[in-house]
Structure formats: structure tokens, C-alpha cells
ChimeraX commands (.cxc) that place a marker at each C-alpha (Angstrom):
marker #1 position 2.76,3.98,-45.96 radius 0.5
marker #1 position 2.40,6.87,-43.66 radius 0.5
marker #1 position 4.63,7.22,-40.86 radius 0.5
marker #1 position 3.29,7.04,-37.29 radius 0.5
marker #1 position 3.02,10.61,-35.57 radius 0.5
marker #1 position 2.54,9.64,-32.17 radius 0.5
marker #1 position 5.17,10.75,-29.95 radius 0.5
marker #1 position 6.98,7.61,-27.53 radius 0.5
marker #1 position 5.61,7.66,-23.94 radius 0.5
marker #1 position 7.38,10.41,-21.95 radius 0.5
marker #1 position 9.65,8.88,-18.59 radius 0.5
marker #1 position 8.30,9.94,-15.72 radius 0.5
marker #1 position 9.52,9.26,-11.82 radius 0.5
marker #1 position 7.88,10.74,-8.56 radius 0.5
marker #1 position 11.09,10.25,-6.57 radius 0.5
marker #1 position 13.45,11.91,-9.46 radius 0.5
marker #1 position 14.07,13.93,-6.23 radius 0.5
marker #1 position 14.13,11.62,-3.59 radius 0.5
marker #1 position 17.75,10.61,-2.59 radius 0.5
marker #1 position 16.52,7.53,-1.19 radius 0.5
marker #1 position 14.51,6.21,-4.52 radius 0.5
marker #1 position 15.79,5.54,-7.85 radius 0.5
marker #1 position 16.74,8.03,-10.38 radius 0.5
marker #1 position 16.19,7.66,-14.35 radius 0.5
marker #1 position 19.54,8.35,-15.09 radius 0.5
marker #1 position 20.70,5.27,-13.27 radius 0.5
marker #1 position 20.20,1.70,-14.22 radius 0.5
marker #1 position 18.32,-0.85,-11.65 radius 0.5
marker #1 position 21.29,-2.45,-10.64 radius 0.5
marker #1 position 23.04,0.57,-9.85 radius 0.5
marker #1 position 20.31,1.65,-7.82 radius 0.5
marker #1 position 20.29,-1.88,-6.33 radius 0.5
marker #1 position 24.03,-1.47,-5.78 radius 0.5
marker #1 position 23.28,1.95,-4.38 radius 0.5
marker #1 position 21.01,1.48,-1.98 radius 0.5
marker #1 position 21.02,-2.30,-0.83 radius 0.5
marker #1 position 17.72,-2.36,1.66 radius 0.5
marker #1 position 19.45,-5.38,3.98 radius 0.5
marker #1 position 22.41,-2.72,4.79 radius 0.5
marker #1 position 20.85,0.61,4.22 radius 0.5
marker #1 position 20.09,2.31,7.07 radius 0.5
marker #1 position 17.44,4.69,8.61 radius 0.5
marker #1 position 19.90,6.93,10.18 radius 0.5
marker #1 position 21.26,7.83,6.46 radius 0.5
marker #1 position 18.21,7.46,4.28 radius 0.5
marker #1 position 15.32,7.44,6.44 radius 0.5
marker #1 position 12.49,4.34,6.23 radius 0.5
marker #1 position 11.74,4.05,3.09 radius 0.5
marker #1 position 14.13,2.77,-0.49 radius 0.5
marker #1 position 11.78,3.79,-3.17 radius 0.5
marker #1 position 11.28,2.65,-7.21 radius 0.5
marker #1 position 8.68,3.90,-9.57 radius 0.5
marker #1 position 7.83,2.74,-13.04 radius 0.5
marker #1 position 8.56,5.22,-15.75 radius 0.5
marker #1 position 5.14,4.50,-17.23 radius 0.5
marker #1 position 3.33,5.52,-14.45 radius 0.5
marker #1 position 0.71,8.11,-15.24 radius 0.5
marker #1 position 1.65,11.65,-13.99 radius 0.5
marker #1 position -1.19,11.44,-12.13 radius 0.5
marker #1 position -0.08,8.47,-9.56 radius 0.5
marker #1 position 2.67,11.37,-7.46 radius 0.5
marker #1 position 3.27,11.35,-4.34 radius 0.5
marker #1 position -0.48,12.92,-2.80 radius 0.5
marker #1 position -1.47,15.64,-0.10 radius 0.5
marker #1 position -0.60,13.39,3.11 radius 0.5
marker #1 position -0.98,16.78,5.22 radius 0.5
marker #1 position -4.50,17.23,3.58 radius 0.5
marker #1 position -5.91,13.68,3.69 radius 0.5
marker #1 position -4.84,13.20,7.00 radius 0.5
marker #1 position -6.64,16.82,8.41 radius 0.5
marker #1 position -9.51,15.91,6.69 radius 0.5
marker #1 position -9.42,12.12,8.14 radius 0.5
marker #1 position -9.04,13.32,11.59 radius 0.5
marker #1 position -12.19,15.62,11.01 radius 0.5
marker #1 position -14.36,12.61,9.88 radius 0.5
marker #1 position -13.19,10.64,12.80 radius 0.5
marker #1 position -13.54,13.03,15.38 radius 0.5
marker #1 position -17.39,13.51,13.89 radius 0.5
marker #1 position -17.95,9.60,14.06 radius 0.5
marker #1 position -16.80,9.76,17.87 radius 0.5
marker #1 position -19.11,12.53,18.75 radius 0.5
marker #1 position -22.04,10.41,17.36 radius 0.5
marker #1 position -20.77,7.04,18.55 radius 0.5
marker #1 position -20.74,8.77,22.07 radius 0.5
marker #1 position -23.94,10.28,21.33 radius 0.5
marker #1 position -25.60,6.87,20.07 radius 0.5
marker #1 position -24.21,4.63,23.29 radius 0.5
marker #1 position -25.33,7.27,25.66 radius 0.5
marker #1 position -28.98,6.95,24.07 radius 0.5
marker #1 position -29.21,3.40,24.41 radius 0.5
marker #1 position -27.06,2.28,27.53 radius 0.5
marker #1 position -26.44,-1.68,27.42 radius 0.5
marker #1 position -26.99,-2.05,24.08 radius 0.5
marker #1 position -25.08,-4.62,22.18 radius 0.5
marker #1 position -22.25,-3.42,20.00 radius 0.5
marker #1 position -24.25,-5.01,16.67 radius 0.5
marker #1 position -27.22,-2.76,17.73 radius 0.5
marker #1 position -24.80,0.53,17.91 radius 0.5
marker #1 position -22.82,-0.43,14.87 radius 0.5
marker #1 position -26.71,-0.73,13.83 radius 0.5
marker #1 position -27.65,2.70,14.13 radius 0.5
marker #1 position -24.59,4.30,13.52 radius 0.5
marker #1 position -25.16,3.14,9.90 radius 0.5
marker #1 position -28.11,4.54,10.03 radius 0.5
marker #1 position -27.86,8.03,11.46 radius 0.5
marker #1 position -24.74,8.31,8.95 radius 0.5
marker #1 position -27.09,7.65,5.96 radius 0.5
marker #1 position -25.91,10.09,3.32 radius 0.5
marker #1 position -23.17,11.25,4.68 radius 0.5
marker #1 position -19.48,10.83,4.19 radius 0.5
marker #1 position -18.37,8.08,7.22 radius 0.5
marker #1 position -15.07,6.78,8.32 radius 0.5
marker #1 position -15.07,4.22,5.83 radius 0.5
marker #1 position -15.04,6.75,3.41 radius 0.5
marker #1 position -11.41,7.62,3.99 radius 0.5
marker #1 position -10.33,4.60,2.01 radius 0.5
marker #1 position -13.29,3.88,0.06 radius 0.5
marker #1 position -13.13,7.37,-1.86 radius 0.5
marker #1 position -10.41,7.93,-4.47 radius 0.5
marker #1 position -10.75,11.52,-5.05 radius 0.5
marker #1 position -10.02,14.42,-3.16 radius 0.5
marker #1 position -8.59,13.30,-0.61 radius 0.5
marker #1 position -6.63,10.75,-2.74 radius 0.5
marker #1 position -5.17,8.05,-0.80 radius 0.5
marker #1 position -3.04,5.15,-2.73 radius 0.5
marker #1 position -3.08,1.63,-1.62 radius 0.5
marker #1 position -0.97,-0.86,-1.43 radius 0.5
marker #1 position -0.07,-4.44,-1.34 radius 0.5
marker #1 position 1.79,-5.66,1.92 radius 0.5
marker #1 position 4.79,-8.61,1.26 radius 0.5
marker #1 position 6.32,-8.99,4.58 radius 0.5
marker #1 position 9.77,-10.27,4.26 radius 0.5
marker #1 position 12.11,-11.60,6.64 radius 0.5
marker #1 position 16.08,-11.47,6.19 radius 0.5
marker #1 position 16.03,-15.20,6.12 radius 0.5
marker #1 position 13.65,-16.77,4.48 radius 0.5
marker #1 position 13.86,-20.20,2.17 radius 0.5
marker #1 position 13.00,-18.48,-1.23 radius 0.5
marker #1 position 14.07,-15.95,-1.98 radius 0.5
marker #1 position 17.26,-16.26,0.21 radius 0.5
marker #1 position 17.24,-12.60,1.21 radius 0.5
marker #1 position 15.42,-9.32,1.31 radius 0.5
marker #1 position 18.08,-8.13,-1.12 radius 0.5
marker #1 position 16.87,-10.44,-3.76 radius 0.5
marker #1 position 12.77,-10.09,-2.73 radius 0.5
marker #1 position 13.69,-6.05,-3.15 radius 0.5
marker #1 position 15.60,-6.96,-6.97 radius 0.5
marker #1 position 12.75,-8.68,-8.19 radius 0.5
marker #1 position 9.96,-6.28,-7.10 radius 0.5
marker #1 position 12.39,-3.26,-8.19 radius 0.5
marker #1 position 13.24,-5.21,-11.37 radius 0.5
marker #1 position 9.14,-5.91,-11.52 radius 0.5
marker #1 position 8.15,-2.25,-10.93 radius 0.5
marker #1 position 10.61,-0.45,-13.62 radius 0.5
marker #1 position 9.56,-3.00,-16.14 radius 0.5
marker #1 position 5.53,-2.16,-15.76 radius 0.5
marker #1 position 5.00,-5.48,-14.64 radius 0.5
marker #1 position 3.86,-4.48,-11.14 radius 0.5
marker #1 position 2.17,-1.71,-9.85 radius 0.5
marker #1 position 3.28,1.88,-10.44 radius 0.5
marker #1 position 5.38,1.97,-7.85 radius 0.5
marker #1 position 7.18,0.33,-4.79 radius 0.5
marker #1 position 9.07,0.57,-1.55 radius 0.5
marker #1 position 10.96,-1.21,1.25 radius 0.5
marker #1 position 11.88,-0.86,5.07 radius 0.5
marker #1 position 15.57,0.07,5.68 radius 0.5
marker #1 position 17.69,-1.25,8.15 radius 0.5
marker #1 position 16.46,0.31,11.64 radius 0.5
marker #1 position 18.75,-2.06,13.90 radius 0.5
marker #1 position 16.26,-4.16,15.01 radius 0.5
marker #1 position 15.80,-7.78,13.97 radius 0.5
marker #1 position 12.07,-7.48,12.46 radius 0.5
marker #1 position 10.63,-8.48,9.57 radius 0.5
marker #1 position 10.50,-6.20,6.58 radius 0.5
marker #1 position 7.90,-4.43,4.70 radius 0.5
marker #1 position 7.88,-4.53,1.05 radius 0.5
marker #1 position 5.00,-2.40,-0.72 radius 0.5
marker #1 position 3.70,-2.94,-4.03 radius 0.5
marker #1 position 1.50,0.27,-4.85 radius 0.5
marker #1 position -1.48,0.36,-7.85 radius 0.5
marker #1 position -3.53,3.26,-8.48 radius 0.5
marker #1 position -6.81,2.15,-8.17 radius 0.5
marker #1 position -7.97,0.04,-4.87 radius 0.5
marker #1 position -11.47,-0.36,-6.39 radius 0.5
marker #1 position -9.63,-2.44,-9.70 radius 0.5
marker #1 position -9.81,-5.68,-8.06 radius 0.5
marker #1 position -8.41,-7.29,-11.30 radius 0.5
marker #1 position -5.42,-5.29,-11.56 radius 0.5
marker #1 position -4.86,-6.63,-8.06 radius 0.5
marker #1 position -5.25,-9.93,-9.01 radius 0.5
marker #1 position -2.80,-9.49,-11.39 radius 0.5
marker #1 position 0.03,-8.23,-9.53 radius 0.5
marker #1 position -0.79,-11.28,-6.98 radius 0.5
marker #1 position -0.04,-13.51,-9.59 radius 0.5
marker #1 position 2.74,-11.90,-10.95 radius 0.5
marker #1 position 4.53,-12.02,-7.61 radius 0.5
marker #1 position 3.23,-15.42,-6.95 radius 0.5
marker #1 position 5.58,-16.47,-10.73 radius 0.5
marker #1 position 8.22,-14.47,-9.16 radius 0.5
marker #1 position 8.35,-17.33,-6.06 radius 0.5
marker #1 position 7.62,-14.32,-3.71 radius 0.5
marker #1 position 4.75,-16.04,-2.20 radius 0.5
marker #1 position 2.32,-18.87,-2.48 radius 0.5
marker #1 position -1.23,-18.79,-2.22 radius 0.5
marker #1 position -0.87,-18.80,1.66 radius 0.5
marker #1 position 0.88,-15.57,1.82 radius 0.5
marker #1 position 4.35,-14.48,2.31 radius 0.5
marker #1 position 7.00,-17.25,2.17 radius 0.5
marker #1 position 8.87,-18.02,5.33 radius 0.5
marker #1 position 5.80,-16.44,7.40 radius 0.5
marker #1 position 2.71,-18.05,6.63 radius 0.5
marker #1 position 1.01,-14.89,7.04 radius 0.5
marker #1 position -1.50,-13.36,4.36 radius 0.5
marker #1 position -0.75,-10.83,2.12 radius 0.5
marker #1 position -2.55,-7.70,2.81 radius 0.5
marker #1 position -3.90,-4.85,0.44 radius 0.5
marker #1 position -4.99,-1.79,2.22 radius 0.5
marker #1 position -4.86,2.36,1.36 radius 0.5
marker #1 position -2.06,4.22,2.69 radius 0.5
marker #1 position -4.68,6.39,4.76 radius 0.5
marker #1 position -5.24,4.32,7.24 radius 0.5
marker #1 position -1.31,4.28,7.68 radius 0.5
marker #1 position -0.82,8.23,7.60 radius 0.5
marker #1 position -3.95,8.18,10.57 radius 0.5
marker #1 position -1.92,5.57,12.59 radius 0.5
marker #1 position -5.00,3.40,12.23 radius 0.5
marker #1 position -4.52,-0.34,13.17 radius 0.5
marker #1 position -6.14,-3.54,13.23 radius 0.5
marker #1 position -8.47,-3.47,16.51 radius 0.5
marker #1 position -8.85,0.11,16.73 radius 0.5
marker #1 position -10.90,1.83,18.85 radius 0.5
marker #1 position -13.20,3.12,15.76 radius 0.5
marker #1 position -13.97,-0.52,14.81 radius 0.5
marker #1 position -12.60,-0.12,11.16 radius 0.5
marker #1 position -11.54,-2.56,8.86 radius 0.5
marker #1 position -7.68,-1.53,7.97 radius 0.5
marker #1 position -7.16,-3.89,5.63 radius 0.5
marker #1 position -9.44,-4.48,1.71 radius 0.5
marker #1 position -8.41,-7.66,1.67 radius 0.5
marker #1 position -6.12,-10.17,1.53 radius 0.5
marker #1 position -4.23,-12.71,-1.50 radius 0.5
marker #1 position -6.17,-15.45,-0.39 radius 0.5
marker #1 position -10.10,-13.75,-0.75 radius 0.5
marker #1 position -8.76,-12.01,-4.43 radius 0.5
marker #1 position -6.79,-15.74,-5.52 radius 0.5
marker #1 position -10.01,-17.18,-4.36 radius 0.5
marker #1 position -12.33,-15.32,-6.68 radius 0.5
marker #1 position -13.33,-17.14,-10.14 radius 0.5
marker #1 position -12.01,-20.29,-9.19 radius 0.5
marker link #1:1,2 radius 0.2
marker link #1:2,3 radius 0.2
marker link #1:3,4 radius 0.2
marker link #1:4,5 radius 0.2
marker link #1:5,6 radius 0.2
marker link #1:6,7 radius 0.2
marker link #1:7,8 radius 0.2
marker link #1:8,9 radius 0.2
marker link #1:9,10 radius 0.2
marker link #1:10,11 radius 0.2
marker link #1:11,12 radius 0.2
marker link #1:12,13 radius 0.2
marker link #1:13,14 radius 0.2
marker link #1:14,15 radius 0.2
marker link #1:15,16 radius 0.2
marker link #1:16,17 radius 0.2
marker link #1:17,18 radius 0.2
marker link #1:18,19 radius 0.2
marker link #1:19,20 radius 0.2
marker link #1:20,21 radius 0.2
marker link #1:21,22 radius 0.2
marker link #1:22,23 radius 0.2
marker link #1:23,24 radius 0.2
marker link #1:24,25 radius 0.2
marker link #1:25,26 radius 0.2
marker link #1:26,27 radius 0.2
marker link #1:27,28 radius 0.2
marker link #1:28,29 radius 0.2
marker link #1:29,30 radius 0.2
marker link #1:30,31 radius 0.2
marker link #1:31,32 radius 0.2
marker link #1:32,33 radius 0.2
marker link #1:33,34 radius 0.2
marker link #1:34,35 radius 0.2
marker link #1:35,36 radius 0.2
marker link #1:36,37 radius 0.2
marker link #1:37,38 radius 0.2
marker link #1:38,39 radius 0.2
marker link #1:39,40 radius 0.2
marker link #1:40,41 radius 0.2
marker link #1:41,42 radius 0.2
marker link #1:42,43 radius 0.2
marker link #1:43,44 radius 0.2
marker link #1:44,45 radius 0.2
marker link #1:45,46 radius 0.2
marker link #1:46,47 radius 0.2
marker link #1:47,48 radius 0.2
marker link #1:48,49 radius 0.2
marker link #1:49,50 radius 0.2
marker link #1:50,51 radius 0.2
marker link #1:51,52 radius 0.2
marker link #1:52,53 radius 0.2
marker link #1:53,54 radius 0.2
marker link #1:54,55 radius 0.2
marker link #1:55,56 radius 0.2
marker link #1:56,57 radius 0.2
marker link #1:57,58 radius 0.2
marker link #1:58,59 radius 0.2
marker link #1:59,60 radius 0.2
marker link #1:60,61 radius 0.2
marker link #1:61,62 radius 0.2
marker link #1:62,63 radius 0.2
marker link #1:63,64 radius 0.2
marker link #1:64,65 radius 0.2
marker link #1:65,66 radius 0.2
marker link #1:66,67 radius 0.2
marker link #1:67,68 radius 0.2
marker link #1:68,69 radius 0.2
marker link #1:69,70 radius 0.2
marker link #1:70,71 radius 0.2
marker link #1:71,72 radius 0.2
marker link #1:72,73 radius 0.2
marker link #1:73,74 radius 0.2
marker link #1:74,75 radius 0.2
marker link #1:75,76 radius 0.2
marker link #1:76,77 radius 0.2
marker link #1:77,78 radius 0.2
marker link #1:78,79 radius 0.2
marker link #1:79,80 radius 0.2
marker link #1:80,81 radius 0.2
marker link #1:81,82 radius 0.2
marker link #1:82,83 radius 0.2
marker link #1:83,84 radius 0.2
marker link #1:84,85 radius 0.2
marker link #1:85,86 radius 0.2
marker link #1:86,87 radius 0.2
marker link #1:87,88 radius 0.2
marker link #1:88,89 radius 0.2
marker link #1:89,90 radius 0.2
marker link #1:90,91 radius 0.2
marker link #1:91,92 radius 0.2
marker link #1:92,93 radius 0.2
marker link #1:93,94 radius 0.2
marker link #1:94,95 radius 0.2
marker link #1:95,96 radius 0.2
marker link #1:96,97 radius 0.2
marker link #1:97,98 radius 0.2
marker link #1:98,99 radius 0.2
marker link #1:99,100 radius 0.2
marker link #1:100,101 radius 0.2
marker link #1:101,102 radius 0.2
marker link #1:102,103 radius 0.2
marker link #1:103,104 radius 0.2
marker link #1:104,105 radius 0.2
marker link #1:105,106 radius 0.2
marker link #1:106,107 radius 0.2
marker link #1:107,108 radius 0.2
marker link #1:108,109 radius 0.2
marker link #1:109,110 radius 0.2
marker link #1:110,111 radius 0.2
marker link #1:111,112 radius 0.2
marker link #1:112,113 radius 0.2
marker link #1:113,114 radius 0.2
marker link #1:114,115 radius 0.2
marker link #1:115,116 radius 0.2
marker link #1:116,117 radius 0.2
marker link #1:117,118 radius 0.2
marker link #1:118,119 radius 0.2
marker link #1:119,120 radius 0.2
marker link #1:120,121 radius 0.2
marker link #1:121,122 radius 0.2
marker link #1:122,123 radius 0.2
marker link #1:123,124 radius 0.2
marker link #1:124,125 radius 0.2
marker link #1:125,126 radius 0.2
marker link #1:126,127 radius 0.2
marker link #1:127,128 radius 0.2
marker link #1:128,129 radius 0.2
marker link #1:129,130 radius 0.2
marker link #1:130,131 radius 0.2
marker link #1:131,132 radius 0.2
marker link #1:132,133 radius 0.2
marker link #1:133,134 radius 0.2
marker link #1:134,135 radius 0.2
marker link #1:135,136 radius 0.2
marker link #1:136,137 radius 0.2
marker link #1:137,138 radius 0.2
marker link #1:138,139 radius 0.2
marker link #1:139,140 radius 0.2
marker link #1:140,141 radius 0.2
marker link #1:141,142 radius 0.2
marker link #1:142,143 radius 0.2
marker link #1:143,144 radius 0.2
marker link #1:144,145 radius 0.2
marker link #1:145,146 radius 0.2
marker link #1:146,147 radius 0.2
marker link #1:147,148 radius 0.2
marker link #1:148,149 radius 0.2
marker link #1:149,150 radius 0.2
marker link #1:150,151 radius 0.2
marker link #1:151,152 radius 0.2
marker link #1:152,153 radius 0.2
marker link #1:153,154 radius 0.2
marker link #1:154,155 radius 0.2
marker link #1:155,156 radius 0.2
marker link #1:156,157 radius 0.2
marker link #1:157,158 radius 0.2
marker link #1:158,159 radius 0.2
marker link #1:159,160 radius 0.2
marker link #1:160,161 radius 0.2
marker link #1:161,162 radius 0.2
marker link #1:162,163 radius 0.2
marker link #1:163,164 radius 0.2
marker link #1:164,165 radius 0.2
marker link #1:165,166 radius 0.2
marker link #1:166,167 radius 0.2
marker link #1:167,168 radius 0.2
marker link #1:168,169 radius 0.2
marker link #1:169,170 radius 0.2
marker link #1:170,171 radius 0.2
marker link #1:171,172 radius 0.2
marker link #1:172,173 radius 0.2
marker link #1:173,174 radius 0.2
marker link #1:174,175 radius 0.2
marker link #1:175,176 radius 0.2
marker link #1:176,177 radius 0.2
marker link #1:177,178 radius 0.2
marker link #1:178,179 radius 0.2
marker link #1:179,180 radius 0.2
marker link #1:180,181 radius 0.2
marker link #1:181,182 radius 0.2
marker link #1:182,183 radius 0.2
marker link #1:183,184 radius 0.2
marker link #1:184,185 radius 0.2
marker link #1:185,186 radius 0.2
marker link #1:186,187 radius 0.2
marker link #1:187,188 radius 0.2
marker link #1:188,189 radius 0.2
marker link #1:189,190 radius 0.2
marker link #1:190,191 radius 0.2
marker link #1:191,192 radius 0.2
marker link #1:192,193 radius 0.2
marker link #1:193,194 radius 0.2
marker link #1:194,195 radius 0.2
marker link #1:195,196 radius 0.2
marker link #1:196,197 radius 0.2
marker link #1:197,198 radius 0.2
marker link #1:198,199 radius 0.2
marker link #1:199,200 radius 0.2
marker link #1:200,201 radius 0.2
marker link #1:201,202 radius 0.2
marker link #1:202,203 radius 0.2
marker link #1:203,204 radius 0.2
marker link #1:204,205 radius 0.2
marker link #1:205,206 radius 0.2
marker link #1:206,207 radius 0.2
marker link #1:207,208 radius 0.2
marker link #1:208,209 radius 0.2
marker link #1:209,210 radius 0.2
marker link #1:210,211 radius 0.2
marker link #1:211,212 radius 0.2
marker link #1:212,213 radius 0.2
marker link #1:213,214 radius 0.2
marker link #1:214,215 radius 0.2
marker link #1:215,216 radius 0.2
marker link #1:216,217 radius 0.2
marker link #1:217,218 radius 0.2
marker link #1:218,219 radius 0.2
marker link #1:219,220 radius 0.2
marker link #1:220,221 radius 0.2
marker link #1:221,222 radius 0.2
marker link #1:222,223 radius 0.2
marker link #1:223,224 radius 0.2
marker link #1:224,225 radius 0.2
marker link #1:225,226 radius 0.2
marker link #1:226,227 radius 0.2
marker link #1:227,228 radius 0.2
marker link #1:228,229 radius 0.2
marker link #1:229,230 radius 0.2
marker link #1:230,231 radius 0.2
marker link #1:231,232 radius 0.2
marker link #1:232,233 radius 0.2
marker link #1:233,234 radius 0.2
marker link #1:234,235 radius 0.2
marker link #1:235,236 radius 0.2
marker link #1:236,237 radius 0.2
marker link #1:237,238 radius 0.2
marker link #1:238,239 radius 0.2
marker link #1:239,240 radius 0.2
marker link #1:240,241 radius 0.2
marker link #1:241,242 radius 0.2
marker link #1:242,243 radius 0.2
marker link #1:243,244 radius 0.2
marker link #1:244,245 radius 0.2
marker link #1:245,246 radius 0.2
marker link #1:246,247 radius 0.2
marker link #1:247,248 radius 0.2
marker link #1:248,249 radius 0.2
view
């Protein structure tokens, strides 16, 4: 019988440099140990404690923030100019007749939307929001939410990568982020849902202890400072656990 040739899958790790992420010559308790998010703080390592998975595709780095967000601030400032342009042509107009037109006049052209509905060039990654208190019923800590989605993540359970707010002093909630490479793979999204619903991370509500939804959005609309309610009218967020948990029941 002919031995296999194919080589084993090559480690790789997007924060190998990143004194705030884990490194692959460390275990994921010692980089638990290391860099506890509860007590960590943003004075020493700035916002962000961050894990990859070593099976991650080379392709899934760290991408051009200064480039995707130049080229988002171009596309916005073009869909003020015509917003502007549109309102002054047809003063007291509803906003559903503007929104109206605006679709139209940007017919085959690259809109606002496009900045998270494009992959490519720019290439912005999404992610999956878990907010997390310091005290919630289950699990009993962010320490332990951060294990299992660090545990999660190096395993290839997850996404391809992860991250989680460090301690700035103040008494808010936490972020934990759950990245996957592709925002238009609704399945794979589904999947990591359920994953971190097994992991008692959430229920199909949302985030334990908050009641809130779980939110999936691309990291472009962070790096643009775009909210919910801004003044472009855009949609931050995909969508949330509850429309993707919904889907094929």
C-alpha cells in the first residue's frame, strides 16, 4: 500500500507578532494565564486580547484597514453629494421617495452598501458580536466566556479567529468577537451560532445575562465609525442569531 505524500497542514497565526494575541509556541492555557481579559488592561496591551486558529487559511490576515477605510470615506462622501443633490430636487419629499431615487440614480454603480456587501478589494472581515458582562449567570465570568471561545477558535471549531475587550476601567459590558471569512456563507454562520449556543454562551434570545441579540456585521462599518442610526441611513448590522436560528425551521 502506497504511502500518503501529502504534506500535514502548515500552522499558521496572524498575531504570531502581536504581543497581545496568542503565540504558537504557547499552549491555550498559558495564553489564558497570560493574558486574563477580566484583569488585563488597556493601558498595557491596548483593546484588544486576540486568538487565531492555526488552520486558518493564509488568506484570512489581518487586511488593509488604511485602504478600506480611504476608499469607504470616498464612497460616502459621493453618496452625500447625491443625497444633497436628490433632496434639493425634490424639497418635501418623503424620506421613502429619496431613499427611492437614490437607488435609482446609483443603478450600476458601487453604493454605500457596497462597503460590506463586497468581499474583495477592499476586503473587510465580519464578525459575530457576544456581548458579555463580568457577571453573568452562565458562564460565571468573562474569563470563562473568553476560555471557551479561545479554546473554540484554536480547535477549528469556531471561526478563524477571535478577540475580546480588555479591562478599560469602566464597568461596561464586554465585547467578544467571533470572526469567519465569508459574511455571504450564511451556513457557516449558522454553524458557529450553534456551536456557541452548545457551549451555554447564549440561547436563542441572544447573549445570556443581557437579553440582547447577537449581532453579525463586517468590521468596515467599525473602522468608518459607522453606527446604528447614522446619518447615511445604513444598515450596520447583517443580521442577527435570531433571523439565521430562524431559517429552516
Amino acid at each position: 500500500m502506497a504511502a500518503s505524500t501529502s504534506k500535514p497542514q502548515e500552522a499558521v497565526n496572524m498575531y504570531e507578532d502581536y504581543s497581545s494575541g496568542r503565540h504558537l509556541s504557547e499552549t491555550v492555557e498559558a495564553f489564558l494565564r497570560r493574558l486574563p481579559p477580566l484583569s488585563t488592561s488597556i493601558m498595557d496591551y491596548g483593546p484588544w486580547i486576540y486568538c487565531a486558529s492555526p488552520y486558518a487559511s493564509k488568506g484570512n490576515g489581518p487586511e488593509d484597514q488604511a485602504t478600506l477605510v480611504r476608499r469607504g470615506r470616498q464612497l460616502l462622501k459621493k453618496f452625500t453629494a447625491l443625497k444633497a443633490g436628490i433632496e434639493a430636487s425634490m424639497p418635501g419629499k418623503s424620506k421613502g421617495v429619496i431613499t427611492r431615487q437614490l437607488d435609482v440614480d446609483w443603478t450600476g454603480h458601487t453604493t454605500p452598501q457596497a462597503i460590506r456587501t463586497r468581499p474583495s478589494r477592499p476586503r473587510a472581515r465580519n464578525r459575530l458580536h457576544v456581548r458579555q458582562m463580568d457577571a453573568i449567570p452562565l458562564p460565571p465570568d468573562l474569563n470563562t466566556a473568553w476560555s471557551l471561545v479561545a479554546h473554540g477558535t484554536v480547535a477549528g471549531e469556531l471561526g478563524h479567529a477571535a478577540k475580546v475587550a480588555t479591562d478599560d476601567g469602566s464597568q461596561n459590558a464586554r465585547l467578544i468577537c467571533i470572526y469567519t471569512p465569508d459574511f455571504g456563507d450564511k451556513e457557516d454562520v449558522k454553524r458557529v451560532l450553534e456551536r456557541i449556543l452548545a457551549m451555554g454562551l447564549c440561547n436563542r434570545n441572544g447573549a445570556i445575562g443581557e437579553g440582547k441579540a447577537i449581532y453579525y456585521k463586517a468590521d468596515a462599518y467599525t473602522y468608518l465609525e459607522l453606527m446604528g442610526g447614522n446619518e447615511f441611513g445604513l444598515k450596520t448590522s447583517l443580521f442577527s442569531n435570531r433571523e439565521v436560528l430562524a431559517e429552516g425551521k
